[in-house]
N, C-alpha and C positions, 0 to 999 in steps of 0.2 A: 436572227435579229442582230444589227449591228449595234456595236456602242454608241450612246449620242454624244455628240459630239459640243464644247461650250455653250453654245448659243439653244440648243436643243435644252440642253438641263436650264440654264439660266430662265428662260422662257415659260412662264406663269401654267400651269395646266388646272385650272378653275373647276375643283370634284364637287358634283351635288353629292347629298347623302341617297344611298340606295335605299331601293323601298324598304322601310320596317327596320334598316338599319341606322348605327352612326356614321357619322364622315370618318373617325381614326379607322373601322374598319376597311373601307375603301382604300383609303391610304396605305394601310398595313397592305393590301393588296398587289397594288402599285407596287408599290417596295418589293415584296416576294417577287414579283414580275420582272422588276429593275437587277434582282439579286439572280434570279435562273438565267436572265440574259447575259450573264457577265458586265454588266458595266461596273460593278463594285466585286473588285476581287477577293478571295480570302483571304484575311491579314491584312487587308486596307481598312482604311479608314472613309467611312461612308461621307458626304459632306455634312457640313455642318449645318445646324439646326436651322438657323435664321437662313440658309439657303436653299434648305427642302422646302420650308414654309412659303419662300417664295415660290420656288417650282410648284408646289399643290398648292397653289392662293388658296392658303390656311391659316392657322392661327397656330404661335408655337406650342401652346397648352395641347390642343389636338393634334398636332405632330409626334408629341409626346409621349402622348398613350399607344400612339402607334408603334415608335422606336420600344416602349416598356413590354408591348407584347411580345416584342424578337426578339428582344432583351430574355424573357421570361421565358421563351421557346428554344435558348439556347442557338437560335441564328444570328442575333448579333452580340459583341460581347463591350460593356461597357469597360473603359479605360480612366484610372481619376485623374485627371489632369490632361489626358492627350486628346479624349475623344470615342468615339462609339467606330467599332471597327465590325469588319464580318469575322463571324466564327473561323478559326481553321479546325482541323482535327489533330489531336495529338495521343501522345498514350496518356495521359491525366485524364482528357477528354472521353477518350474511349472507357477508361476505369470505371470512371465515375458516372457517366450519361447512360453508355451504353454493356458494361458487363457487369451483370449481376447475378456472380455466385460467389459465396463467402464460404469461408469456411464456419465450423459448429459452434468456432469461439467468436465468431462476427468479424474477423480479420479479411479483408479483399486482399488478394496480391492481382500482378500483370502476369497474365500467362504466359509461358511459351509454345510458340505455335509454329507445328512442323508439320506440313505440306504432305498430303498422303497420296493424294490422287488428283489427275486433272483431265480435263475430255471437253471435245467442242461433241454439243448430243443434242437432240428432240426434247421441247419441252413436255413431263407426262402432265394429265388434267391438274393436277392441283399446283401444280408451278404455273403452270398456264393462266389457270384460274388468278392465282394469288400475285399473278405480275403482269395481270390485264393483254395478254399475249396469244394470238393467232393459235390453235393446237398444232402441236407437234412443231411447234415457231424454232429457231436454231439458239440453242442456249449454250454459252461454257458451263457446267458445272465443277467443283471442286471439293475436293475433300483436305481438310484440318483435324491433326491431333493435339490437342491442348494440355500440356503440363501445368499443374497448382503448385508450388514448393520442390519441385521434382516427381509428384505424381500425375499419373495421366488420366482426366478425370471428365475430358470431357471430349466429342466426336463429333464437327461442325460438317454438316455437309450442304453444300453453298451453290447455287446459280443465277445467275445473271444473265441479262437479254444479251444475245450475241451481238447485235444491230448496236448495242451504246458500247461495248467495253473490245472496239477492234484493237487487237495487235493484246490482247491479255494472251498470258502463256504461262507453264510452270515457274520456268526459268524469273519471270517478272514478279511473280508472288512470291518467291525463295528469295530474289536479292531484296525488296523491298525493305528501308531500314524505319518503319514509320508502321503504325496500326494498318488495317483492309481498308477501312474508309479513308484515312491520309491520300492513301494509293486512287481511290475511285474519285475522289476531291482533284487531285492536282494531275493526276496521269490521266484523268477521263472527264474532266467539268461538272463531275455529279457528287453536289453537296448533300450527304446525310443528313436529315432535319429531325428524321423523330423515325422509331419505330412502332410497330402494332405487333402483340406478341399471343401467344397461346401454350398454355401448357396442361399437361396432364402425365399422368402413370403411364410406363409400357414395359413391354417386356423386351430385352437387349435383345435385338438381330444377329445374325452367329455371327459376321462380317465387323459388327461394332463389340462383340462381345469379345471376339477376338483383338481388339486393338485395344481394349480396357483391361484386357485380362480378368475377364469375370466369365461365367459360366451361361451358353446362351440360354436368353428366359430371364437371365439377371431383374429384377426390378430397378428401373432408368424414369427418369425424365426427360422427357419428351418437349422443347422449349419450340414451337412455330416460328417464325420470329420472317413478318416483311419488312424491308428499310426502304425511305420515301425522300425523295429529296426536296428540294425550293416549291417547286409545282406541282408538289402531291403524286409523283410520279414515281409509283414499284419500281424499284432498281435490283432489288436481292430479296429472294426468297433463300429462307435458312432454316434446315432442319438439326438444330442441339441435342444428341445426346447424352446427360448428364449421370455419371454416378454420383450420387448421394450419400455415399458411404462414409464420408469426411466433411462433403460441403451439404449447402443449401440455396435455395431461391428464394429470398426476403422479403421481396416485394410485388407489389401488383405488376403484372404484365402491362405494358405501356409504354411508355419513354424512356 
């Protein structure tokens, strides 16, 4: 889809309310749809109020609720004085939205993350499953070892649809100077909006047990974790393994 171009936006688009719904739903709609097609970039600034309300022959109160949903969803981010912009990613970003393991005293730090392994491969059933994709569909996957303070505490093992992330490679995830989703935001058009997460007990695989330096069988958590961009579309299936031996998982699986 191409961007619209002045007279396309300017131009009234008159939304009835959908069955059993309100109109700011619709809207919010719209918008997500406006925002996966690229017409509003990351770090722009969306138009302004009184001229969305034109475009969706609305009312600014119900434009509002729309803009406070994205707002609340972490897709757009309000500015005081300049205006309502789209999200970008950054490392505050990632901290705070998206990584959550603390240490025992409740401190987060940003990890460092050094690149363990990389392969274009077959997706098996439960990547398949967990990223709406073809069986044995052509995936990159990747492996990350995660430093806390200078301890290594956690083992990200990562894939992605081959078909969205062409021209990814080691070499591109080693130079990157920005978080993984920065990288899949601005090198590949797919904005992270939220994730769905799962977790439970396992026992360390010799291969992760070996890179944590713990004994295989160790006691790990186990973090599922799919990432969804604009359109509700699986982009990353990611399996965390977590020693626990210093940190923790705080919060509910989710966002």
């Amino acid at each position: 889809m191409m961007p619209m171009d002045d007279a396309q936006i300017d131009r009234p688009h008159f939304i009835a309310a959908p069955s059993g719904g309100p109109i700011f739903k619709e809207v919010k709609r719209r918008m997500l749809a406006a925002l996966a097609a690229g017409e509003w970039k990351p770090g722009e600034a969306i138009p302004a109020e009184p001229r969305l309300a034109e475009r969706f022959g609305i009312s600014i109160g119900t434009l509002r609720k729309a803009i406070d949903e994205l707002v609340g969803e972490n897709v757009l981010v309000r500015q005081q004085g300049r205006g309502t912009f789209v999200a970008t990613h950054s490392r505050d970003r990632m901290l705070f939205l998206f990584f959550n393991i603390i240490r025992h005293d409740g401190v987060k730090v940003y990890p460092d993350v050094a690149l363990v392994d990389f392969r274009k491969t077959r997706a098996d059933d439960e990547t398949a499953e967990r990223l709406r994709l073809a069986p044995r569909a052509p995936v990159f996957a990747y492996r990350n070892a995660l430093r806390l303070d200078g301890r290594l505490v956690i083992v990200d093992d990562i894939t992605v649809p081959a078909e969205l992330f062409a021209g990814l490679g080691a070499a591109r995830l080693r130079q990157r100077t920005n978080t993984i989703y920065h990288l899949y935001q601005y090198g590949f058009g797919l904005s992270v909006v939220r994730t769905a997460e799962t977790v439970r007990a396992v026992g360390a695989p010799a291969d992760v047990a070996r890179l944590l330096e713990v004994p295989t069988d160790s006691p790990l958590l186990l973090i599922r974790r799919v990432a969804f961009t604009l359109n509700d579309r699986p982009v990353e299936f990611r399996r965390s393994y977590v020693n626990t031996a210093h940190h923790e998982y705080p919060r509910e699986p989710g966002y």
